[in-house]
ZAVO-365736 format. One record per residue (C-alpha): z, y negated, x; chain; residue number from 0; residue in three letters. Coordinates in pm, whole numbers, always signed. Example, Ala and Ser with C-alpha at 12.3 -4.5 7.8 and 13.67 -1.06 7.14 Angstrom:
BEGIN
{{+780, +450, +1230}, "A", 0, "ALA"} {{+714, +106, +1367}, "A", 1, "SER"} 
***
This chain:
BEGIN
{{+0, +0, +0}, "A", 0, "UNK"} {{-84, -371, +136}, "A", 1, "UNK"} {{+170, -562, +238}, "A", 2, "UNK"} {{+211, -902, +223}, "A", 3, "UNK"} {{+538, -951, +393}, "A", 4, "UNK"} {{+744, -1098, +122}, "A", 5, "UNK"} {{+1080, -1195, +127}, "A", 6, "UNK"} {{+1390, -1195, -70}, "A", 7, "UNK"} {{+1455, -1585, -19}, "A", 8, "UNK"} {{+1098, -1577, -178}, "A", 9, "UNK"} {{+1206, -1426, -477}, "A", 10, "UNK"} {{+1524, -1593, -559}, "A", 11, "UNK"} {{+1335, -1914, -523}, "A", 12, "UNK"} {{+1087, -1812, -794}, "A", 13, "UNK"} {{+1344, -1672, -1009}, "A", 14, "UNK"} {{+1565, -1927, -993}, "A", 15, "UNK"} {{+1200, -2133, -1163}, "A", 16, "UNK"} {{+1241, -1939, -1375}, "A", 17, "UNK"} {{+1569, -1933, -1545}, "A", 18, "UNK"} {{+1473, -2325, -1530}, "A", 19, "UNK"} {{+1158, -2309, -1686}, "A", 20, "UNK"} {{+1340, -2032, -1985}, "A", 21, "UNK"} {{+1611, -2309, -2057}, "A", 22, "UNK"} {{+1375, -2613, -2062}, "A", 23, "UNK"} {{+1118, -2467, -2258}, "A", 24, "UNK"} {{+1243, -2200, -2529}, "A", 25, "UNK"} {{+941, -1946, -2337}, "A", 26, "UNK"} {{+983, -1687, -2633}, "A", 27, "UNK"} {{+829, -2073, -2853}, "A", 28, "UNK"} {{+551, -2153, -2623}, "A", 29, "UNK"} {{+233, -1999, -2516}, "A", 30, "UNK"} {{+202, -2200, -2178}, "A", 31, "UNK"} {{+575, -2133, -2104}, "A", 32, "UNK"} {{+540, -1781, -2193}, "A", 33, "UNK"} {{+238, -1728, -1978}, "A", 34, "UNK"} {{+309, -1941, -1664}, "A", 35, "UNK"} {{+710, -1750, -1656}, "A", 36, "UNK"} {{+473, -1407, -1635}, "A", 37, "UNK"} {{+304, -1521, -1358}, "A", 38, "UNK"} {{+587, -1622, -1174}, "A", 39, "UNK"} {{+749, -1278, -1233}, "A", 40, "UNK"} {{+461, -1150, -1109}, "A", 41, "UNK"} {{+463, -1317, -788}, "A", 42, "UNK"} {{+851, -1257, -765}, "A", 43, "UNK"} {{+817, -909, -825}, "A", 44, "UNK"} {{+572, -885, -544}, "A", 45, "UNK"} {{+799, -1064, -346}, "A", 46, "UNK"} {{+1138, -816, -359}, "A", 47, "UNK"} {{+864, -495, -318}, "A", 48, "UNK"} {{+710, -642, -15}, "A", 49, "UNK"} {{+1039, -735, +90}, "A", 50, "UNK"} {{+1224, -424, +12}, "A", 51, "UNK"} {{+1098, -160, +243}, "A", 52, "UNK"} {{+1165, +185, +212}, "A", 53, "UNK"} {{+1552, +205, +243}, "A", 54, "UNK"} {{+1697, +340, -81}, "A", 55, "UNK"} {{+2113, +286, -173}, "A", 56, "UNK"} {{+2288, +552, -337}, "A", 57, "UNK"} {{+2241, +685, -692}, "A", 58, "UNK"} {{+2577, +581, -885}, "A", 59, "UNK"} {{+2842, +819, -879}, "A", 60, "UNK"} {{+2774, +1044, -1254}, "A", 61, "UNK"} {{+3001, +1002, -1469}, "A", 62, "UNK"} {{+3019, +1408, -1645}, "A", 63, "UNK"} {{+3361, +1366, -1792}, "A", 64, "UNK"} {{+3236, +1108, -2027}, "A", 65, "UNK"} {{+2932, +1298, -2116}, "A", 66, "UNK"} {{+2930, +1418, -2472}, "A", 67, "UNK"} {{+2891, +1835, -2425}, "A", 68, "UNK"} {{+2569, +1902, -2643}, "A", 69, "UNK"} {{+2284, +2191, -2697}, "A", 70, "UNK"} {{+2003, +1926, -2691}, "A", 71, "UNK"} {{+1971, +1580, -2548}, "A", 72, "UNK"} {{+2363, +1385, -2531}, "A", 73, "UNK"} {{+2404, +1084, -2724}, "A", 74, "UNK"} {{+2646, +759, -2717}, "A", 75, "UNK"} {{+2684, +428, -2861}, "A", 76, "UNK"} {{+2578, +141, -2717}, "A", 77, "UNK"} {{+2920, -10, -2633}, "A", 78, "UNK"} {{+2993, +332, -2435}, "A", 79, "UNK"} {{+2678, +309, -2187}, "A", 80, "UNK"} {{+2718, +272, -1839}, "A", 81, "UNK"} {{+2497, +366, -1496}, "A", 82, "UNK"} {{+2762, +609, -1400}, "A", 83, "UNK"} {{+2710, +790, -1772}, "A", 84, "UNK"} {{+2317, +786, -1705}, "A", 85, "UNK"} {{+2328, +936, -1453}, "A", 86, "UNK"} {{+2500, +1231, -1561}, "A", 87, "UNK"} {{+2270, +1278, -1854}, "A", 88, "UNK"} {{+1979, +1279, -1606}, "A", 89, "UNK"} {{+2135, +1525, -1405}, "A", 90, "UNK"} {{+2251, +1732, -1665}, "A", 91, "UNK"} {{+2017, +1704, -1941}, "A", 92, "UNK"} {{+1712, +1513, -1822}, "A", 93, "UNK"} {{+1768, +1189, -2085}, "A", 94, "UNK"} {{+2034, +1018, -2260}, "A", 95, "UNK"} {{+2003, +858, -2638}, "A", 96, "UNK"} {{+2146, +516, -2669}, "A", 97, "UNK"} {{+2235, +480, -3085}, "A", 98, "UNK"} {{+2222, +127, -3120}, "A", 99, "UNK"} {{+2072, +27, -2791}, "A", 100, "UNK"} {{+1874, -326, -2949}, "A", 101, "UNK"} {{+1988, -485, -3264}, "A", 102, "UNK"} {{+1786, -358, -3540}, "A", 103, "UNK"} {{+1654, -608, -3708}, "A", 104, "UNK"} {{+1542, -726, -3372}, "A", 105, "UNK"} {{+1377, -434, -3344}, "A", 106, "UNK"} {{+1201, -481, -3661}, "A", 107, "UNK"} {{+1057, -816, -3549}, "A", 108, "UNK"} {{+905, -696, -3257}, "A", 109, "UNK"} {{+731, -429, -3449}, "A", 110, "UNK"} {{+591, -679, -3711}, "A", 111, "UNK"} {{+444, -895, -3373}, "A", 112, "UNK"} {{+312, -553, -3161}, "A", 113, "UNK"} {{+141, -561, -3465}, "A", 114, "UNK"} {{+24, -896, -3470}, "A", 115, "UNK"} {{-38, -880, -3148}, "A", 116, "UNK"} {{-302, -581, -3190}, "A", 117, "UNK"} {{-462, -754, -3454}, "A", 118, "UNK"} {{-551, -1052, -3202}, "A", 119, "UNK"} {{-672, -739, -2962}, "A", 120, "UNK"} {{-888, -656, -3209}, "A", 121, "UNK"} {{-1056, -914, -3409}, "A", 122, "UNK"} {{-1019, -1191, -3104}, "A", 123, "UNK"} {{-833, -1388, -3352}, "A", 124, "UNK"} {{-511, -1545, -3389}, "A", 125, "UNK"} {{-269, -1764, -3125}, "A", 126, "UNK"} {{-271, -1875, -2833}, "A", 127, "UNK"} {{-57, -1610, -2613}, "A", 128, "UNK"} {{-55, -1293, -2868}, "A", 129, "UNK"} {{-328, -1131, -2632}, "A", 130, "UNK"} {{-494, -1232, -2338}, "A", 131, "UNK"} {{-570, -988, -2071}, "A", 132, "UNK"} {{-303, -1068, -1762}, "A", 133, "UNK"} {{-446, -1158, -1470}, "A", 134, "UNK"} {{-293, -1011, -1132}, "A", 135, "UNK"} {{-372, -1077, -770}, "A", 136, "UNK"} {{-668, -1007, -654}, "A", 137, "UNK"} {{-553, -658, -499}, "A", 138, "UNK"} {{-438, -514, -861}, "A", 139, "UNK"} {{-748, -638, -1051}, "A", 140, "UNK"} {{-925, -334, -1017}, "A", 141, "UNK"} {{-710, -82, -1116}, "A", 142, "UNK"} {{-551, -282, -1401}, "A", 143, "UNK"} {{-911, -339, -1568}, "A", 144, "UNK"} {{-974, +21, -1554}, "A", 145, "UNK"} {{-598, +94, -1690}, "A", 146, "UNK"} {{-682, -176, -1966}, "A", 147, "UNK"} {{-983, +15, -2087}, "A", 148, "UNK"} {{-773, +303, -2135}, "A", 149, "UNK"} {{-434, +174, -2326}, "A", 150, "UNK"} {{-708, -15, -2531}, "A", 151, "UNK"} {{-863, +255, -2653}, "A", 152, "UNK"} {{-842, +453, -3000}, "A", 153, "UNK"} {{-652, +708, -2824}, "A", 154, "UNK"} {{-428, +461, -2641}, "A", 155, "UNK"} {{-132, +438, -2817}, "A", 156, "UNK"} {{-70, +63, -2754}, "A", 157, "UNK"} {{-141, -227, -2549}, "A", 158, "UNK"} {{+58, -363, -2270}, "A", 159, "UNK"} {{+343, -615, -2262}, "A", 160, "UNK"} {{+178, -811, -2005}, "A", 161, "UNK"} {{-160, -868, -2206}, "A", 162, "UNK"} {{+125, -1062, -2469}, "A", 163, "UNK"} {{+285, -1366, -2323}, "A", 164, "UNK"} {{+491, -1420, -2589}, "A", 165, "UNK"} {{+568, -1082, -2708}, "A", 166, "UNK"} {{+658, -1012, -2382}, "A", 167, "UNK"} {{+872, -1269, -2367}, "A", 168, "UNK"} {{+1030, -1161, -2657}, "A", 169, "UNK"} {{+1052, -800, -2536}, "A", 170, "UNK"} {{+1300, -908, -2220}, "A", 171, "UNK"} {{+1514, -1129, -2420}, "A", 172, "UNK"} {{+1583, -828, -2660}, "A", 173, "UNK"} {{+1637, -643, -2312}, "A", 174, "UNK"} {{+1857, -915, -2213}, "A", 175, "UNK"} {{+2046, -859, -2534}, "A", 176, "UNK"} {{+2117, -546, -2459}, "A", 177, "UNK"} {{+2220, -621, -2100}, "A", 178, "UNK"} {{+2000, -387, -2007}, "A", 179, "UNK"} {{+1925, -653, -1611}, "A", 180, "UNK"} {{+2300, -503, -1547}, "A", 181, "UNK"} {{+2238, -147, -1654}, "A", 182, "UNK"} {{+1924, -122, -1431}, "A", 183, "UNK"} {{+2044, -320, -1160}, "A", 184, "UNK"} {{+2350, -129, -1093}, "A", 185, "UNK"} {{+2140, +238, -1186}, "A", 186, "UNK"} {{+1883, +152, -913}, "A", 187, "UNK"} {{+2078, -8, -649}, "A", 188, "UNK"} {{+1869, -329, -691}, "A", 189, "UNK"} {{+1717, -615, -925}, "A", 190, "UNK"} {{+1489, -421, -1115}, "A", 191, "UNK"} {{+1077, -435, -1094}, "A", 192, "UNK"} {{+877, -334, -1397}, "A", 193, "UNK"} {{+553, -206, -1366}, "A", 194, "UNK"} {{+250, -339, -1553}, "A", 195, "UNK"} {{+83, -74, -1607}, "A", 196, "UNK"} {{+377, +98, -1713}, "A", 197, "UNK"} {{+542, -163, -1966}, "A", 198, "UNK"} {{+335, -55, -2340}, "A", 199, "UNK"} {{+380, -179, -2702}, "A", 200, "UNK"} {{+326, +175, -2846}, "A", 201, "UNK"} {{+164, +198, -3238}, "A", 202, "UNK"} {{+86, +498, -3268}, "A", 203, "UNK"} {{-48, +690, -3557}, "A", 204, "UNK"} {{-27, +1045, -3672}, "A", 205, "UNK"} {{-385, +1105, -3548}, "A", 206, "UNK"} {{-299, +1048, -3169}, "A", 207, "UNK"} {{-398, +1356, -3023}, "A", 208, "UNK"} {{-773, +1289, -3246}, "A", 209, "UNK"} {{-931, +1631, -3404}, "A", 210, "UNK"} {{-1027, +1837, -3087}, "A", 211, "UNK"} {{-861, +2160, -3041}, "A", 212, "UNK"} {{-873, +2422, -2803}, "A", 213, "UNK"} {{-1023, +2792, -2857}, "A", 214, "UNK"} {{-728, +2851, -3026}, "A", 215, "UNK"} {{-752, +2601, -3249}, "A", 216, "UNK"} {{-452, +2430, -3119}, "A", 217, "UNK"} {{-451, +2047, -3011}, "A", 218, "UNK"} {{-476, +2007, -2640}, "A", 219, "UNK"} {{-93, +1933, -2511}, "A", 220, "UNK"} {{-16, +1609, -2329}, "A", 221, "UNK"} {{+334, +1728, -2218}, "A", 222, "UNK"} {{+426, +1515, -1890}, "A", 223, "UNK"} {{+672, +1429, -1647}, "A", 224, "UNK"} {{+526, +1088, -1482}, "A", 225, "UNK"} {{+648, +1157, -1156}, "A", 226, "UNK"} {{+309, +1377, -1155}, "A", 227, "UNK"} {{+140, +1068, -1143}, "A", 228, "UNK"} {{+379, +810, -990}, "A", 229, "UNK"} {{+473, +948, -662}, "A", 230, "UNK"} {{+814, +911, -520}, "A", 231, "UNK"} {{+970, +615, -685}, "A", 232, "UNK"} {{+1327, +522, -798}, "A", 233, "UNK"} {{+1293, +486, -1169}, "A", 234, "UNK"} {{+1498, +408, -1477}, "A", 235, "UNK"} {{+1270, +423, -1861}, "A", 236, "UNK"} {{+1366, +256, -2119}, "A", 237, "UNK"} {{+1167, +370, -2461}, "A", 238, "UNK"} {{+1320, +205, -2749}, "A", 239, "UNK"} {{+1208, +262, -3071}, "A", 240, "UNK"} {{+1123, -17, -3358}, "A", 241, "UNK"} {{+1103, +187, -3655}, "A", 242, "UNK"} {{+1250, +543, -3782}, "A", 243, "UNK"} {{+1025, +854, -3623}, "A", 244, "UNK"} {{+1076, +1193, -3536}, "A", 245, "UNK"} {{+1012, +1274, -3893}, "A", 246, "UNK"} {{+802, +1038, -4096}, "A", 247, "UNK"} {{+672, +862, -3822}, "A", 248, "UNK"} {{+531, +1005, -3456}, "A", 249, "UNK"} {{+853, +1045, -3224}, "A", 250, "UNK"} {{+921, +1212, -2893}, "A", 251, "UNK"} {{+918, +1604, -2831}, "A", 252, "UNK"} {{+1153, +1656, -2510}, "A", 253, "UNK"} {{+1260, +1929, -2316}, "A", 254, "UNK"} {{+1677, +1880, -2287}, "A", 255, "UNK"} {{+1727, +1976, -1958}, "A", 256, "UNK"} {{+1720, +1871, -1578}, "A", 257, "UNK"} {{+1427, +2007, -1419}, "A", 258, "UNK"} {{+1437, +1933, -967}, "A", 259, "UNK"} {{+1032, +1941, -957}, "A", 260, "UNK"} {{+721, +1856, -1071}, "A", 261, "UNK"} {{+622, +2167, -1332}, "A", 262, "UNK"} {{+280, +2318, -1291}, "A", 263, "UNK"} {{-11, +2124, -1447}, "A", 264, "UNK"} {{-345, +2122, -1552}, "A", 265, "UNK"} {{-303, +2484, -1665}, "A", 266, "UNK"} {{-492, +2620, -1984}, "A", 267, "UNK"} {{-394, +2423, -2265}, "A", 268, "UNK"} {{-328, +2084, -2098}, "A", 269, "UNK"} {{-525, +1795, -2207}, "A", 270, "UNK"} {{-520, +1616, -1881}, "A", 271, "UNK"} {{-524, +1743, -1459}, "A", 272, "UNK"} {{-172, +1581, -1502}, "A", 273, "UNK"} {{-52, +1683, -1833}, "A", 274, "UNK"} {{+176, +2009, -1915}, "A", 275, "UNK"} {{+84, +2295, -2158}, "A", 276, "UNK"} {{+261, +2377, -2445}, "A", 277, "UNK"} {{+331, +2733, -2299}, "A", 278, "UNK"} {{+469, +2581, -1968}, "A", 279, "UNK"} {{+700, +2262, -2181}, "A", 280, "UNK"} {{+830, +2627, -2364}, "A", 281, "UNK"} {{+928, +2801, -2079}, "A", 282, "UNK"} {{+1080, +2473, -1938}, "A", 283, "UNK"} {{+1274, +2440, -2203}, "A", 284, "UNK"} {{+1450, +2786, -2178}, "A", 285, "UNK"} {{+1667, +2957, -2443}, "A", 286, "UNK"} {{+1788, +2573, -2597}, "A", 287, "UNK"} {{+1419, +2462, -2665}, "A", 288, "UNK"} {{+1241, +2164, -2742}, "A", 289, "UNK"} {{+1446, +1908, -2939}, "A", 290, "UNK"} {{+1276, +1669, -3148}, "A", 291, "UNK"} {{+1537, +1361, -3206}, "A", 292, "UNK"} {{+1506, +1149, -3500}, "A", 293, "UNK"} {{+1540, +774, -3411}, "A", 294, "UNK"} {{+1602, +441, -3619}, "A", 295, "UNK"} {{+1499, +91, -3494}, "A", 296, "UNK"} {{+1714, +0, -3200}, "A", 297, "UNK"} {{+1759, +320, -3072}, "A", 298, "UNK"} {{+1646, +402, -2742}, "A", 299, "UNK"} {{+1557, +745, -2509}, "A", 300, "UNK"} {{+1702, +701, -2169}, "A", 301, "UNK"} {{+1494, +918, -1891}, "A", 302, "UNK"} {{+1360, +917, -1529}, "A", 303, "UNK"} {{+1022, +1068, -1388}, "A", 304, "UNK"} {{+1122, +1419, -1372}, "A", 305, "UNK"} {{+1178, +1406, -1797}, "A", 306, "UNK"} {{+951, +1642, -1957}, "A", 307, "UNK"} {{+827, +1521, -2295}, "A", 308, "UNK"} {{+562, +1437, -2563}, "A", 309, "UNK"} {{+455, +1197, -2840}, "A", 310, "UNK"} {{+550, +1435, -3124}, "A", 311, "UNK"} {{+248, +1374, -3426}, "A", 312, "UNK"} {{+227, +1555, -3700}, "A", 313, "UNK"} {{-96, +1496, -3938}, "A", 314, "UNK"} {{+111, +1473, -4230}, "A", 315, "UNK"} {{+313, +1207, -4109}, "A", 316, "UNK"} {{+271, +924, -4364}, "A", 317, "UNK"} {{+344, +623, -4112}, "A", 318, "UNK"} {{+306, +466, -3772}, "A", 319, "UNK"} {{+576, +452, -3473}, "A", 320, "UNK"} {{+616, +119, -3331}, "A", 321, "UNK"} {{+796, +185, -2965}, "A", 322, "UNK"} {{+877, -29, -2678}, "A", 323, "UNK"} {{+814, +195, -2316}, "A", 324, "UNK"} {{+907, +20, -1986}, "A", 325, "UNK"} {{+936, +169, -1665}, "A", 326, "UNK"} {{+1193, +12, -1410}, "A", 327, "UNK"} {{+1197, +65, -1080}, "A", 328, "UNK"} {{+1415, -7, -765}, "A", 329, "UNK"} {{+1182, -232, -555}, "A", 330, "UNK"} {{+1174, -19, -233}, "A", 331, "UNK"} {{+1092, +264, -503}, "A", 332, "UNK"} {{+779, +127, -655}, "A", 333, "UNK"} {{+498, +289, -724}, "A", 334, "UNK"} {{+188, +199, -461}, "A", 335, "UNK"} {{-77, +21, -620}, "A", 336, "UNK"} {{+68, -64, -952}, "A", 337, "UNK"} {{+133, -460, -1039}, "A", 338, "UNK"} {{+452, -528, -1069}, "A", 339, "UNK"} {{+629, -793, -1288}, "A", 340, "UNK"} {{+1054, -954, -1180}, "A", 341, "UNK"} {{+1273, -813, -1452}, "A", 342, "UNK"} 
***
């Protein structure tokens, strides 16, 4: 990955911009705040990854006591959530459920604008700062307008925070709500990074997967862990849900357990070189099997790159799930050649 020699001092200065330009302006209001504050995060967050090097602190200290002793994946309250707690639900059961994670009806607002905020995708309509494609240093360019292609497809599943000044604006206050800077901070063992390509309004509709099937007549299976495709990063997601799924809506099909590896891929079955089959998510899973939580707005699935899981669609699922998915990472654990964004 390129270098360009950044520096920490660089970063605080154009993060301390920022909190100035946030207070002054109401960015969340204002389609030039909103926009120019991405930017800036964008340079900052190339700043701490060039800076950061490839020394890695410590992992906090897991926290199993506090763990609530479950079949499938543990769950706790917002108020009870701590780095030390993640941790041992990673290590012990691949992912942690946070009831409560966002305030709900927050949740429910930033469903109504992913919405909004598709529509603008769409139809080229609508305001100023609901969607405009970001535009990164010249060294990301590529790769992101090959990555946009993709998200913005029928198949996609979403668009990406970053092509939605304001919504994601909006997005990192709720985060900020839910002091989720501390959480990820302390979890990573630095300020945290997120990932453009890897921070995606999801809408997604019972028809994901389209109408191909295998010779079986089974749909292909995107089961995944993304460390397939990430490399060897220090990560923390964050996939918060803005509307009930898991049973009217599309949710998340996961295995519930910790699993040290990348599992085989690409095998008969898979949809993708990178993808897991059905058989080998099954096998995974082991005598508990795949869970398939239920989740209300506000809610959030806690997991790192080695989590097995799925979009869970039925086709007789009536209605669309409206998620959040961000990726944090510990800057000298980012992932080479993806554009990264100051949390």
């Amino acid at each position: 990955m390129l270098k360009l020699f950044g520096s920490k001092r660089g970063a605080e200065k154009l993060l301390a911009e920022i909190d100035a330009l946030e207070q002054q302006n109401g960015v969340g209001q204002d389609a030039d705040a909103a926009r120019r504050v991405l930017q800036l995060r964008h340079r900052a967050g190339l700043e701490l990854v060039d800076a950061a090097g490839s020394r890695r602190g410590d992992y906090p200290q897991p926290a199993f006591d506090n763990l609530p002793e479950v079949n499938g994946v543990p769950e706790v309250e917002a108020a009870e959530l701590t780095p030390e707690l993640v941790r041992a639900a990673f290590l012990s059961k691949g992912s942690l459920i946070v009831r409560g994670f966002a305030d709900s009806g927050v949740a429910v607002r930033l469903a109504e604008e992913i919405e909004a905020a598709t529509e603008a995708r769409d139809t080229d309509a609508g305001d100023p700062g609901l969607y405009e494609a970001f535009e990164p240093v010249e060294r990301f360019a590529k790769d992101l307008a090959a990555g946009r292609a993709v998200i913005n497809s029928s198949g996609g599943g979403g668009l990406w925070g970053a092509d939605s000044p304001l919504l994601f604006a909006h997005v990192l206050e709720a985060f900020e709500g839910a002091r989720l800077r501390e959480l990820a901070t302390s979890y990573l063992g630095g300020r945290p990074v997120i990932s453009v390509d890897k921070c995606v309004m999801r809408r997604v509709g019972p028809d994901i997967f389209g109408e191909e099937a295998n010779g079986d007549g089974k749909k292909p299976s995107a089961w995944h862990q993304d460390g397939a495709f990430m490399g060897d990063v220090r990560a923390l997601n964050v996939w918060l849900s803005l509307s009930r799924c898991g049973d009217i809506a599309p949710g998340m099909d996961i295995v519930p357990r910790r699993l040290e590896g990348i599992v085989p891929t690409g095998t008969q079955g898979a949809a993708f070189n990178w993808s897991v089959s059905q058989a080998v998510a099954e096998e995974s899973a082991g005598e508990g099997g795949i869970v398939r939580p239920i989740f209300e707005p506000g809610d959030a699935l806690l997991f790192d790159e080695l989590c097995l899981h799925s979009t869970a669609a039925e086709r007789d699922m009536p209605n669309v799930r409206y998620a959040i998915e961000t990726w944090f990472f510990a800057p000298s654990g980012f992932p080479a050649d993806y554009a990264p964004v100051a949390f």
